[in-house]
C-alpha positions as CSV (number, residue, x, y, z in Angstrom):
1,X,61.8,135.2,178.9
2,X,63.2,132.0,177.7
3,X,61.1,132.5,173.5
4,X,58.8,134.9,172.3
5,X,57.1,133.7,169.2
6,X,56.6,137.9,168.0
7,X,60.7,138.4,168.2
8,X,61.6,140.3,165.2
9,X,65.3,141.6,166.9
10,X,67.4,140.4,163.9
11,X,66.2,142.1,160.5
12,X,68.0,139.9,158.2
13,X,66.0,136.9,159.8
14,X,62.8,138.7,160.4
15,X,63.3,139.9,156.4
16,X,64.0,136.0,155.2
17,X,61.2,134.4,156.8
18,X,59.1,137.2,155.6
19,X,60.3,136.3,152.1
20,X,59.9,132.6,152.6
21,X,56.4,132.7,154.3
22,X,55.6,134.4,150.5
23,X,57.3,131.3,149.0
24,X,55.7,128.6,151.5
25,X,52.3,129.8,153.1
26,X,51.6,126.8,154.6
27,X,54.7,126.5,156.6
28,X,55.5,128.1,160.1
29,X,58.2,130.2,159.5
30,X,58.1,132.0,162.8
31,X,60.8,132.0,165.7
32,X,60.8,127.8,166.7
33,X,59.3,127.3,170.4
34,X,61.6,124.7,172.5
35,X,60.0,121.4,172.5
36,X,59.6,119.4,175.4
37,X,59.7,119.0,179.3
38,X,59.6,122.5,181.0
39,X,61.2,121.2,184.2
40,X,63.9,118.9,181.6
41,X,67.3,117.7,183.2
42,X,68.3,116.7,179.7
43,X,68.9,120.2,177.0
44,X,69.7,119.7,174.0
45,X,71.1,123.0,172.0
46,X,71.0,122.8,168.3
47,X,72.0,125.6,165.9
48,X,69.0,126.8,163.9
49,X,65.7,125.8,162.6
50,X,66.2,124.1,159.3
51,X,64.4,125.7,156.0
52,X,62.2,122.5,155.4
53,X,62.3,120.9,158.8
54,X,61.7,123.4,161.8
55,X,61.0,126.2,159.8
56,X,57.7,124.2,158.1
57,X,56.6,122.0,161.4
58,X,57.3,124.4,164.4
59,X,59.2,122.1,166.0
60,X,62.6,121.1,166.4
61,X,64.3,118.8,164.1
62,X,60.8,117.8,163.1
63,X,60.8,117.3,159.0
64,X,64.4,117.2,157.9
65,X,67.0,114.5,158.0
66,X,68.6,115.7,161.0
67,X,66.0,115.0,163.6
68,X,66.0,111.3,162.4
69,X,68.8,109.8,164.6
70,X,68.4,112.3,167.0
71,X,64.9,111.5,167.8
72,X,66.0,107.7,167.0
73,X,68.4,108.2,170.2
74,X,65.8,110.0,172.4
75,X,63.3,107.1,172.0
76,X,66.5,104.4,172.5
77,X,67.1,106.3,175.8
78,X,63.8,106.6,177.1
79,X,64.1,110.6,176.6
80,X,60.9,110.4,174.3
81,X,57.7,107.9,173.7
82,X,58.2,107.5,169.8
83,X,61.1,106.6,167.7
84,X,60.4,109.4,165.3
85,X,58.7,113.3,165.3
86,X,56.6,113.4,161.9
87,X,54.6,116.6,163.0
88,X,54.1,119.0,165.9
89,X,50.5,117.7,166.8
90,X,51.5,114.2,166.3
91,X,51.1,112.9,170.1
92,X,55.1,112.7,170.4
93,X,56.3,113.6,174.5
94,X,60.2,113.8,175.7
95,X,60.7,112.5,179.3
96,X,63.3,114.6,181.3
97,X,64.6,116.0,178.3
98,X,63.4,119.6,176.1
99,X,64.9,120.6,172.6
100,X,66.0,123.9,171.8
101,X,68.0,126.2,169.1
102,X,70.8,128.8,169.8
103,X,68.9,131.1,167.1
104,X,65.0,130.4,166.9
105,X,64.7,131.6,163.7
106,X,65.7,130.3,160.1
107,X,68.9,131.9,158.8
108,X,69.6,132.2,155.0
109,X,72.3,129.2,154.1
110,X,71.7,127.4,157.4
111,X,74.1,130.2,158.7
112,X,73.3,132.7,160.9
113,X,75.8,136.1,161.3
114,X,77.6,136.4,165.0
115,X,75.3,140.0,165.7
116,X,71.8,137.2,165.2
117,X,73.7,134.3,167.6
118,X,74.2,137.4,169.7
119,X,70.6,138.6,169.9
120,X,69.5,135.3,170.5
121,X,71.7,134.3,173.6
122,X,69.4,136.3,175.9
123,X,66.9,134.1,175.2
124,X,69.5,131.1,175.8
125,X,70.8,132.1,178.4
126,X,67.2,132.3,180.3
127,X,66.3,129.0,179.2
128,X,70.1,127.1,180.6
129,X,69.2,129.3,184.3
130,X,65.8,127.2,184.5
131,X,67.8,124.2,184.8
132,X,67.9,122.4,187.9
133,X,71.4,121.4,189.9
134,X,73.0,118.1,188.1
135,X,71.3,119.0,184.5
136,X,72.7,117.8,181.4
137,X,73.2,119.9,178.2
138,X,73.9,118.5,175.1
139,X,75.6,120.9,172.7
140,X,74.7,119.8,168.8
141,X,78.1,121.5,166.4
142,X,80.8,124.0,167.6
143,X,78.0,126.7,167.4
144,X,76.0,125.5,170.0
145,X,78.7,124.9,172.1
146,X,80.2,128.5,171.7
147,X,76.6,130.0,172.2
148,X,76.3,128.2,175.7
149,X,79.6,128.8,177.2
150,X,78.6,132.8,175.8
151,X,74.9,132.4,177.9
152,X,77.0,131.9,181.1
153,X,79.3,134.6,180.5
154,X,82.7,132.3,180.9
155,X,85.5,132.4,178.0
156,X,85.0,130.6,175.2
157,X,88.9,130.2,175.4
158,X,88.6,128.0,178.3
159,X,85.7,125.5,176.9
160,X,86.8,123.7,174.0
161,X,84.4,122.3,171.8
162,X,85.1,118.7,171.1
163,X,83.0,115.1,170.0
164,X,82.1,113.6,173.6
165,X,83.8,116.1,175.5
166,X,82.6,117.1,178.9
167,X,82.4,120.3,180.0
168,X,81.7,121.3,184.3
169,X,79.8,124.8,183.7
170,X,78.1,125.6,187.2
171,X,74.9,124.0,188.1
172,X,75.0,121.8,185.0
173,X,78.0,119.5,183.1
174,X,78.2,120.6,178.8
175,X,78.6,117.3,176.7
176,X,79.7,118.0,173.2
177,X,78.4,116.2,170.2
178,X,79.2,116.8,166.7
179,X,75.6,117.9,164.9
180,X,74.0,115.5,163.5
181,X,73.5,117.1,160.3
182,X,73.1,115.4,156.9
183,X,76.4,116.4,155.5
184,X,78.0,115.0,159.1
185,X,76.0,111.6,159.0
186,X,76.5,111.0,154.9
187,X,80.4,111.9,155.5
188,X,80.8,110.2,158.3
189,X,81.9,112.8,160.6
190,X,79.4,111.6,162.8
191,X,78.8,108.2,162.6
192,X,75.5,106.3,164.6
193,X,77.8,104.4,166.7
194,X,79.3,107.9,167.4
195,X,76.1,109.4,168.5
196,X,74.8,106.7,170.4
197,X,77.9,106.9,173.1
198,X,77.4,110.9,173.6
199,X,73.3,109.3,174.4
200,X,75.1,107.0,176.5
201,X,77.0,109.0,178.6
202,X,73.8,111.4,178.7
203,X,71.9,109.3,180.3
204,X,74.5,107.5,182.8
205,X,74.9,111.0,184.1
206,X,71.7,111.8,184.7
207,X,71.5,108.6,186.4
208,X,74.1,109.1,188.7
């Protein structure tokens, strides 16, 4: 089983989006489905559903600032059919490429304990073993990238996480990519330009 939308495993998340489903009835707050291709070459592995974004669409970096370049880039790349994701029912499709989280469900603070990434890698680790011989996963933040390296039982010691860094794990090649997060883009941590190589090198891979 690669999601189930009924997972209540981690009670300090299950308790949370209890308490903001009281706050916000109208928003999702459930675990967040993947979003895209089933049979993907191209993963990309964010952290967590954001409290206003995710957490209120049911989708992936739907609603909050950090799916705006990253959806820019999919379109750009010819990984999705519209330069933007507005809504879950609003007609948007990825091409070779599926969206997922390394926790499906919205931690307090954006930050989720190591016992709830834990929990969640099952569910990870499922999804990465559907992937087909010469895939491409991007890792979004140091998180992501720790979770991954976890789902395919290999040390984290030998897999450092690094900006465009490129990463041989098996049947598919990990390409770091610092997340592209509000406080990355406005610092400039993470700059477009930045962003738009790690796309790059995506997609000449997968075109290899």
């Amino acid at each position: 089983m690669i999601f189930d939308q009924d997972c209540r495993a981690c009670p300090r998340l299950a308790a949370f989006l209890d308490e903001v489903r009281e706050r916000h009835p109208d928003y999702y707050c459930r675990p967040v489905p993947p979003f895209g291709a089933p049979d993907a070459r191209f993963l990309i592995v964010g952290l967590a559903p954001g409290m206003h974004g995710a957490n209120r669409s049911g989708r992936p970096f739907t609603g909050d600032h950090a799916g705006i370049l990253l959806y820019r880039m999919l379109h750009k790349y010819g990984f999705g059919t519209r330069d933007r994701s507005e809504s879950a029912d609003d007609g948007l499709e990825l091409i070779d490429c599926r969206i997922t989280n390394a926790v499906k469900c919205l931690p307090p603070a954006n930050k989720p304990v190591g016992a709830e990434i834990g929990t969640c890698n099952a569910f990870l680790a499922n999804e990465l073993d559907t992937l087909r011989p010469g895939s491409v996963v991007m890792a979004l933040g140091g998180i992501a990238h720790r979770a991954i390296v976890r789902a395919t039982k290999r040390r984290r010691a030998d897999y450092r996480f690094g900006h465009g860094a490129l990463h041989e794990l098996g049947a598919f090649r990990l390409l770091d990519s610092y997340h592209c997060s509000r406080y990355n883009t406005n610092t400039g941590r993470l700059t477009e330009a930045m962003f738009d190589a790690v796309f790059a090198q995506a997609r000449a891979l997968l075109d290899k």
